[in-house]
C-alpha positions as CSV (number, residue, x, y, z in Angstrom):
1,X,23.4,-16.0,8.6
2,X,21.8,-12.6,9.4
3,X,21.2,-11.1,12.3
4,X,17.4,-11.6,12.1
5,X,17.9,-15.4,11.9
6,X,20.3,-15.5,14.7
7,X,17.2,-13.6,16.8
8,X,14.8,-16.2,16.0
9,X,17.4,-19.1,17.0
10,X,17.8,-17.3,19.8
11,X,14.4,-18.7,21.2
12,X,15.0,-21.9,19.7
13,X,13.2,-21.8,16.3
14,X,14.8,-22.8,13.2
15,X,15.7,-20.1,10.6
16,X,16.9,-19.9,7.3
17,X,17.7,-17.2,4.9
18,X,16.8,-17.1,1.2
19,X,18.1,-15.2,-1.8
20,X,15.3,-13.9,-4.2
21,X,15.7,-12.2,-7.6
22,X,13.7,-9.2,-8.9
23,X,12.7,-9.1,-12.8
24,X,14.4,-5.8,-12.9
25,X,17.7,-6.7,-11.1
26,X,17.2,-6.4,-7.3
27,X,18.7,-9.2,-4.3
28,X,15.8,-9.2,-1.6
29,X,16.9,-11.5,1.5
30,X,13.7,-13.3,3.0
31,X,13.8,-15.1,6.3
32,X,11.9,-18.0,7.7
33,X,10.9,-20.2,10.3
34,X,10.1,-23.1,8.7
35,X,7.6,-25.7,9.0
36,X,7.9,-28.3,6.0
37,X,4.6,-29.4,4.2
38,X,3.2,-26.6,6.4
39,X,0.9,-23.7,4.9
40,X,2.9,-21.2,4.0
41,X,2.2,-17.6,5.0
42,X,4.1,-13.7,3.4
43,X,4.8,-11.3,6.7
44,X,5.7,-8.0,4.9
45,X,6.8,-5.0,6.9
46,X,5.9,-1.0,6.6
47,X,8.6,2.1,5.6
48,X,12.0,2.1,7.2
49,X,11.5,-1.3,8.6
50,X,12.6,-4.6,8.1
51,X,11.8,-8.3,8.6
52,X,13.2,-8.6,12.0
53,X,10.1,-6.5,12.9
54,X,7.6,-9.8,13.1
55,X,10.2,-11.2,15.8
56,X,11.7,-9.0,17.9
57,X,9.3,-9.1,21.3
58,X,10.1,-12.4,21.3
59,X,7.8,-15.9,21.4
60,X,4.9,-14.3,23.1
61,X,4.4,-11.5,21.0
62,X,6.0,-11.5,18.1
63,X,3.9,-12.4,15.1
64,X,6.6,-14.7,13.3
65,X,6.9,-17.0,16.7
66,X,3.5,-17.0,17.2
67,X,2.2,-18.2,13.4
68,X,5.3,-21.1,13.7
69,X,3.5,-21.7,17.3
70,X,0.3,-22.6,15.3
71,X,1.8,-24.4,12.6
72,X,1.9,-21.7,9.7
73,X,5.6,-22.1,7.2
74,X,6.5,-18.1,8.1
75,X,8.5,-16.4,5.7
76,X,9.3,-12.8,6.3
77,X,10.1,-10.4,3.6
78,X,12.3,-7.4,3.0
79,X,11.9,-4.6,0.6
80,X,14.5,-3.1,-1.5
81,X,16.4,-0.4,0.4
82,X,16.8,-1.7,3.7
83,X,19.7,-3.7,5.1
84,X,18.7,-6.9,4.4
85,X,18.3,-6.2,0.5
86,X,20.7,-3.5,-0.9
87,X,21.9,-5.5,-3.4
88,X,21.7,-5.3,-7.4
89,X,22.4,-7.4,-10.4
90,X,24.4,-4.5,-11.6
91,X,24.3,-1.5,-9.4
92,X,25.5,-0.4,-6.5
93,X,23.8,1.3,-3.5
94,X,26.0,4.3,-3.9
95,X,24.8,4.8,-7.2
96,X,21.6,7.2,-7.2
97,X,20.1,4.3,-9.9
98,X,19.6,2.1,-7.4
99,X,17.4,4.2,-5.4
100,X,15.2,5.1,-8.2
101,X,12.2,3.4,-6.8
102,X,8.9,3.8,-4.5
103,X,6.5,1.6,-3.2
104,X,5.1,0.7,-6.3
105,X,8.3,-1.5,-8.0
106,X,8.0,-3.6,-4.5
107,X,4.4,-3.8,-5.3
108,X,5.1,-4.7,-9.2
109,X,8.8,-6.3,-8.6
110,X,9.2,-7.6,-5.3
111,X,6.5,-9.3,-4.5
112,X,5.8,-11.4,-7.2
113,X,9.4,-12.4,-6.5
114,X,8.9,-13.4,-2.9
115,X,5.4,-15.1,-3.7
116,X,6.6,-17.1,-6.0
117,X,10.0,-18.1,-5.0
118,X,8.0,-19.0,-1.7
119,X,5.2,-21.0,-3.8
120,X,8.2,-23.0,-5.7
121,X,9.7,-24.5,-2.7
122,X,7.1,-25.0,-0.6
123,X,4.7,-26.6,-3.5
124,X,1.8,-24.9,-2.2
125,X,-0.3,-22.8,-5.0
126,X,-1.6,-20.2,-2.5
127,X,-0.6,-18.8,0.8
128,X,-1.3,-16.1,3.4
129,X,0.2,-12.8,3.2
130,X,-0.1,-9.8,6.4
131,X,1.2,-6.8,5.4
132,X,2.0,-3.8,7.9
133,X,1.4,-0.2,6.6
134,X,3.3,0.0,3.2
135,X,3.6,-3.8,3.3
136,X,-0.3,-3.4,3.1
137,X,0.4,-0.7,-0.1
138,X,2.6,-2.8,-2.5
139,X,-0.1,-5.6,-2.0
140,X,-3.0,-3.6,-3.8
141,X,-0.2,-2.3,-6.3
142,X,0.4,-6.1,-6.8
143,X,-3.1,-6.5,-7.6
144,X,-3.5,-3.7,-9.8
145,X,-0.8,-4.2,-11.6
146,X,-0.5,-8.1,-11.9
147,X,-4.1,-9.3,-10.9
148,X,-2.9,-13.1,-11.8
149,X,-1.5,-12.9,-8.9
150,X,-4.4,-12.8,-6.7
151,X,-4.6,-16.3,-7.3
152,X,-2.1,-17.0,-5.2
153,X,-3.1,-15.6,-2.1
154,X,-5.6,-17.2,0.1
155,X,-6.1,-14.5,2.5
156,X,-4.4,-11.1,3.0
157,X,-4.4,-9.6,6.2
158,X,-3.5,-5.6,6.7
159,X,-2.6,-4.2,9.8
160,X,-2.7,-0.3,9.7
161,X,-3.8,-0.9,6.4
162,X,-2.5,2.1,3.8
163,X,-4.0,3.4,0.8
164,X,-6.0,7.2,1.6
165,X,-3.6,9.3,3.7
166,X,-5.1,12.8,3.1
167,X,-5.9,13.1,6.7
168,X,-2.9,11.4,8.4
169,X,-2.6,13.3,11.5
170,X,1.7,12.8,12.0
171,X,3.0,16.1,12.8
172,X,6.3,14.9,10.9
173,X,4.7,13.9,7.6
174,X,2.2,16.7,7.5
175,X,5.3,18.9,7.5
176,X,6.6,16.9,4.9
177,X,3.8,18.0,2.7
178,X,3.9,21.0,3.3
179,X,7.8,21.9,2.0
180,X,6.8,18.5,-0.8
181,X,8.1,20.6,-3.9
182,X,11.0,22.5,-2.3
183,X,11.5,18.7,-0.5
184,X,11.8,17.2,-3.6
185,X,13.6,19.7,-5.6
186,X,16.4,20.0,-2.5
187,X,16.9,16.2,-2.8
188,X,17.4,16.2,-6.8
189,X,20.2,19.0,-6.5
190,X,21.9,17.6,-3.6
191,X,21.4,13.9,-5.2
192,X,19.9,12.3,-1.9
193,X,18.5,9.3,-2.5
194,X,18.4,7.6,0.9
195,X,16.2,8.2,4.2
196,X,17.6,7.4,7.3
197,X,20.0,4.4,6.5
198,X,20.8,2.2,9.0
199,X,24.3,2.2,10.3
200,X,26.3,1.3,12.8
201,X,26.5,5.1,14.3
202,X,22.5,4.6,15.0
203,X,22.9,0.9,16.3
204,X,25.3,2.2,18.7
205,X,23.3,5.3,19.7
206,X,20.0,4.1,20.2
207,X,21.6,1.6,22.9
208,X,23.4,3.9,24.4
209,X,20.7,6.5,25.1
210,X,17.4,4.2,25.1
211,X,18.7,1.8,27.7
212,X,16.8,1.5,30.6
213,X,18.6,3.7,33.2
214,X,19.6,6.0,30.2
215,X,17.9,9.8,31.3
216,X,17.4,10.1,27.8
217,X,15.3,6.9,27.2
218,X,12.0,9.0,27.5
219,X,13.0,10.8,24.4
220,X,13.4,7.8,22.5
221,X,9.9,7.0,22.7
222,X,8.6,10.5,22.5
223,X,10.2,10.3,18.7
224,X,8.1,7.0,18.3
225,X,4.7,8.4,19.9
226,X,5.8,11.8,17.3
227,X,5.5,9.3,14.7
228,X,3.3,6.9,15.5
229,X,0.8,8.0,18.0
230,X,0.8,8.1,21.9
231,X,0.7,4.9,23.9
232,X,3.0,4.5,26.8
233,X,0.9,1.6,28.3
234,X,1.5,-0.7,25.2
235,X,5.3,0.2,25.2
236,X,8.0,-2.4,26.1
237,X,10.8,0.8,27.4
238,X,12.9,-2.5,27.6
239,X,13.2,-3.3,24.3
240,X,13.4,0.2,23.1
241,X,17.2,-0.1,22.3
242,X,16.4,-3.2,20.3
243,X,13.6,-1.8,18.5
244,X,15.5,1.4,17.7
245,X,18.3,-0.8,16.4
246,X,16.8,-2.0,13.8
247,X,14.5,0.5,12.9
248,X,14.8,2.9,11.3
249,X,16.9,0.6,8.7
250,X,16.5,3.0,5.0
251,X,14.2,3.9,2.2
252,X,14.7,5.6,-0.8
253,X,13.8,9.0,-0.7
254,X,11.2,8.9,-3.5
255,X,9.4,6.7,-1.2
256,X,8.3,9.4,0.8
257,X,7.8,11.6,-1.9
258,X,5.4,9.1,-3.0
259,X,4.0,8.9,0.2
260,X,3.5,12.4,0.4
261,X,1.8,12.9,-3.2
262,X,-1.1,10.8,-1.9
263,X,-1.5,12.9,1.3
264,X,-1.7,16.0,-1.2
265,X,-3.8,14.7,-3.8
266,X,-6.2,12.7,-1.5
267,X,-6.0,9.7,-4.4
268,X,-4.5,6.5,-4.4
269,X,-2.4,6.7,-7.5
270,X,1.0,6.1,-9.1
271,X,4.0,8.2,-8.8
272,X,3.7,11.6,-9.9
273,X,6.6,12.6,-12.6
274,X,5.0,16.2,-13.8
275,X,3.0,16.8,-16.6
276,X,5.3,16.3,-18.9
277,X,6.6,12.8,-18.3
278,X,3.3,11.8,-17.2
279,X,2.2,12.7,-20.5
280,X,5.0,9.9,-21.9
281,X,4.4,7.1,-18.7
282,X,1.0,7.2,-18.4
283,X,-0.4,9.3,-21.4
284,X,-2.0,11.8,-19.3
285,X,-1.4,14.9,-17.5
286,X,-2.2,13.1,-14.0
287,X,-1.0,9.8,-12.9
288,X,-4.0,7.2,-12.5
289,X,-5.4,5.9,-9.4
290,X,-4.8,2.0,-8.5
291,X,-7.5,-0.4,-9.7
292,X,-8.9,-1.4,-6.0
293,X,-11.2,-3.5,-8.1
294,X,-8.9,-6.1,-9.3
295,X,-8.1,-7.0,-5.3
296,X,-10.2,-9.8,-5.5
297,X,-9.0,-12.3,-2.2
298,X,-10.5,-11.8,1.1
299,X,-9.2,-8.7,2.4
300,X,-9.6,-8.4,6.7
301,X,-8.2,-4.7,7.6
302,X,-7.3,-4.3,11.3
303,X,-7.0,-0.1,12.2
304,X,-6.9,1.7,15.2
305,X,-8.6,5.1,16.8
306,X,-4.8,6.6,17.3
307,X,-2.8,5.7,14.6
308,X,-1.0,9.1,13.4
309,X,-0.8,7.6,9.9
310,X,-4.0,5.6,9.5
311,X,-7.2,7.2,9.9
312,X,-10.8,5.7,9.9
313,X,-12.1,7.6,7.5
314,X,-9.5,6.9,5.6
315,X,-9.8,3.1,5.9
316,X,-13.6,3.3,5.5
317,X,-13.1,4.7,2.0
318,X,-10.5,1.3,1.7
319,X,-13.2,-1.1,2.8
320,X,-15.7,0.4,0.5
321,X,-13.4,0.2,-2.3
322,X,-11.9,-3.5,-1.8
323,X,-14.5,-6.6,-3.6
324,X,-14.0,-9.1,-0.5
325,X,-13.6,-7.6,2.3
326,X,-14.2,-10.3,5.3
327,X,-13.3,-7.9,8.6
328,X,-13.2,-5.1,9.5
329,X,-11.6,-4.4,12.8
330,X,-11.1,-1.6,15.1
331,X,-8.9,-2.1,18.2
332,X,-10.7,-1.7,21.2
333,X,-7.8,0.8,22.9
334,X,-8.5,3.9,22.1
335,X,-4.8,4.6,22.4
336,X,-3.6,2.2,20.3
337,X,-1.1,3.1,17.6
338,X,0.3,2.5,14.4
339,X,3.7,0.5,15.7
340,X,1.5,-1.3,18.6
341,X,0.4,-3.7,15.7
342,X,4.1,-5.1,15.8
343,X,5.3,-3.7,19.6
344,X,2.4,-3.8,22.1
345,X,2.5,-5.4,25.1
346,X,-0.8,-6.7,24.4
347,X,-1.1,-6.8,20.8
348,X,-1.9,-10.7,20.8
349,X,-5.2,-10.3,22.9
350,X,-6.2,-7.3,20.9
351,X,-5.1,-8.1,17.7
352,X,-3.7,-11.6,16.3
353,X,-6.1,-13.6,18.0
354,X,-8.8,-12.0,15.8
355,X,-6.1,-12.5,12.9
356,X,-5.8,-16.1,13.8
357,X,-9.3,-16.5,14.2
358,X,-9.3,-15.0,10.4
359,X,-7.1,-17.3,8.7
360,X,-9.0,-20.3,10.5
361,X,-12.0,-18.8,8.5
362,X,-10.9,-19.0,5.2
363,X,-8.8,-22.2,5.6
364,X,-12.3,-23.5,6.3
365,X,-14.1,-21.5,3.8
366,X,-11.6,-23.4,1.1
367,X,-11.6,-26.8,2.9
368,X,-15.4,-26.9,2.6
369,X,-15.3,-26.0,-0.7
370,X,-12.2,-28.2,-1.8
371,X,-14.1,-31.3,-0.3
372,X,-17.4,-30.2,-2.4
373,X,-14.7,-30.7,-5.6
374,X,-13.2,-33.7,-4.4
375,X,-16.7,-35.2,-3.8
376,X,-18.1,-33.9,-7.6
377,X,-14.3,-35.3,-9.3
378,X,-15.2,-38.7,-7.2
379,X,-18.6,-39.7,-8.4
380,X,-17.0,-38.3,-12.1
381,X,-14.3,-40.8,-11.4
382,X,-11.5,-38.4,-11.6
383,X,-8.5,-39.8,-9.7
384,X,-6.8,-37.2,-7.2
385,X,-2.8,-37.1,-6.0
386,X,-1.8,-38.3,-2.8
387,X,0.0,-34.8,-3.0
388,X,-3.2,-32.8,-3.0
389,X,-4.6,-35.0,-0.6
390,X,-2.2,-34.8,2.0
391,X,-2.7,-31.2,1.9
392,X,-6.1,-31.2,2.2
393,X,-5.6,-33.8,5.4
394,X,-2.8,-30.8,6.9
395,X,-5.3,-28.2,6.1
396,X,-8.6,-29.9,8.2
397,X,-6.4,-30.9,11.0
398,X,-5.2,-26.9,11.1
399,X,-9.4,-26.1,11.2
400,X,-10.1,-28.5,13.7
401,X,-7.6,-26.5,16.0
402,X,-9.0,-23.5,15.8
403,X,-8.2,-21.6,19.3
404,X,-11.5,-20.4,20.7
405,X,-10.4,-16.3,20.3
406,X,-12.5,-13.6,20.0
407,X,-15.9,-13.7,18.2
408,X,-16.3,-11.6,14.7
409,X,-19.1,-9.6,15.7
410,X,-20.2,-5.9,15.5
411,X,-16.5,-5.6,13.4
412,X,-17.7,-7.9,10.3
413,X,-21.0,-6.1,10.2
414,X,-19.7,-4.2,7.5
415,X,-17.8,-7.4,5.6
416,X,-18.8,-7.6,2.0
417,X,-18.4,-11.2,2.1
418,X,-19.4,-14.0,4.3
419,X,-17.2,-17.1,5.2
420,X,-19.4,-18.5,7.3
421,X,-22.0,-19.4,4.5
């Protein structure tokens, strides 16, 4: 077992770890707290992070322990790069192969993968899936790309949701785009192909100088606000040695070249190769834009007023872009940053019980509608499985405990679809 499993038996929840194979060669580790017959939900994490993200502020805060609370099956992905899935059919990470990836093979690779490796052993046909900044990316790739599989998703949920990053105010990636082409060219010559690995140099580091008596702990969270906006009254200092432990934990460098494109070009679009081989990829000079279009499952988008790498504007073009958008949430803490959707103190009052509250919705929205069909196959005297039934019977039991959370108000004024019809 991994580290990140040992952390959730820590607290006394199950865990297991899962293998999952990519079409085009890649060993992904996924983790889970399970909950047998239990709807399953996808937690997928941003850049340079990794599935341990979703539990590491333990049961009260942490997303993983707090869907397991409720009665959700949790799975928790990892994308190819970080610790948890450096593995290949054929290469090795040392070889600059491996690394010749972005956001969009995750999108296109890995989480078809994970959905349906999750799908075959749970015998579920759809399931919940909250992505956290890129984890929010590779799902409208996966749409765009493979828009079967929006039928297996019943909701998707995006925190700091990522798409139009032309505005992103981080002083750290703005500089990035800046020096993009000498950037790029530097780390073809010098044949880098990983960002900020995670090793045991940086493990052993981050505790010794994040700790809480440590005189350096206040620069360790100066480099997160750099990054992620400033928030000291949503920071655990406590748990900045664990945090910084595990993240950062490795990308691939094209990632962030990737990343930086769509800053400079203002589009949402595939990875730009040059004219030339864009000419042979895509058959054009340009690379196209993602097909935002063929997202068709509710869609709730949770943002924040100071997230240094999601702005409103930004998200406003997402929401007008999206076919079934059913929220449309902006924290109420005007300080509130892009890591506080995993790490603040709070971050269950101000953010998953409206998440919970969202889930409840469509579990609803489907239960209604499943017992329309079961009522129209009855009087045609079509005979139904005990399987699908039982199912049915877990899912209204779930509705029926709905916590009484925060009411989807001024937020969902802008929803393009309603749930409560």
């Amino acid at each position: 077992m991994t580290r990140t499993p040992k952390l959730i038996r820590k607290y006394g929840y199950p865990s297991e770890t899962h293998t999952v194979f990519t079409k085009d060669g890649y060993i992904l580790e996924m983790h889970r707290i399970p909950k047998k017959g239990a709807q399953p939900v996808l937690l997928m994490h941003g850049i340079l992070d990794t599935s341990a993200t979703w539990v590491l502020m333990g049961p009260k805060s942490g997303l993983g322990y707090v869907l397991s609370d409720l009665g959700y099956d949790v799975w928790m992905g990892n994308a190819r790069g970080n610790r948890y899935s450096k593995n290949h059919t054929s290469l090795n990470s040392d070889y600059v192969e491996f690394w010749d990836f972005t956001f969009h093979e995750m999108g296109k690779y890995d989480l078809p993968a994970n959905i349906d490796y999750i799908l075959a052993n749970t015998g579920y046909d759809q399931l919940h899936y909250i992505g956290h900044s890129q984890g929010t990316a590779v799902f409208w790739v996966l749409c765009s790309e493979q828009p079967q599989y929006t039928q297996k998703i019943l909701s998707m949920h995006a925190l700091a949701p990522i798409a139009y990053i032309a505005d992103m105010k981080s002083p750290l990636f703005r500089t990035l785009v800046l020096f993009l082409d000498f950037f790029t060219a530097a780390s073809r010559m010098l044949r880098i192909t990983e960002f900020m690995p995670n090793t045991k140099f940086l493990v052993d580091h981050s505790q010794l100088v994040c700790h809480d008596n440590a005189m350096t702990q206040e620069v360790c969270s100066n480099i997160l606000f750099l990054v992620a906006g400033y928030n000291s009254e949503q920071l655990n200092k406590t748990m900045l040695p664990v945090m910084l432990s595990h993240t950062p934990s490795g990308a691939s460098i094209k990632q962030l070249e990737h990343f930086g494109q769509l800053m400079k070009s203002g589009h949402f679009r595939k990875f730009d190769r040059g004219y030339l081989r864009n000419q042979l990829e895509y058959n054009r000079m340009t690379p196209p834009d993602y097909d935002l279009s063929k997202v068709k499952v509710p869609v709730a988008l949770y943002y924040s007023m100071n997230d240094m790498l999601v702005s409103t504007t930004g998200v406003d073009r997402l929401a007008r872009e999206l076919p079934q958008v059913i929220d449309k949430y902006l924290v109420p803490m005007e300080q509130f940053n892009h890591l506080d959707f995993l790490w603040a103190i709070d971050v269950k009052t101000l953010v998953y019980n409206r998440l919970i509250r969202n889930l409840r919705r469509v579990e609803n929205f489907k239960l209604k509608h499943a017992n329309k069909g079961l009522q129209n196959m009855a009087t045609a005297g079509v005979a139904i499985s005990n399987n699908n039934l039982q199912k049915m019977h877990a899912l209204a039991t779930a509705s029926n405990n709905t916590p009484n959370t925060l009411p989807l108000t001024n937020a969902n004024a802008n929803a393009n679809v309603n749930l409560n019809a």
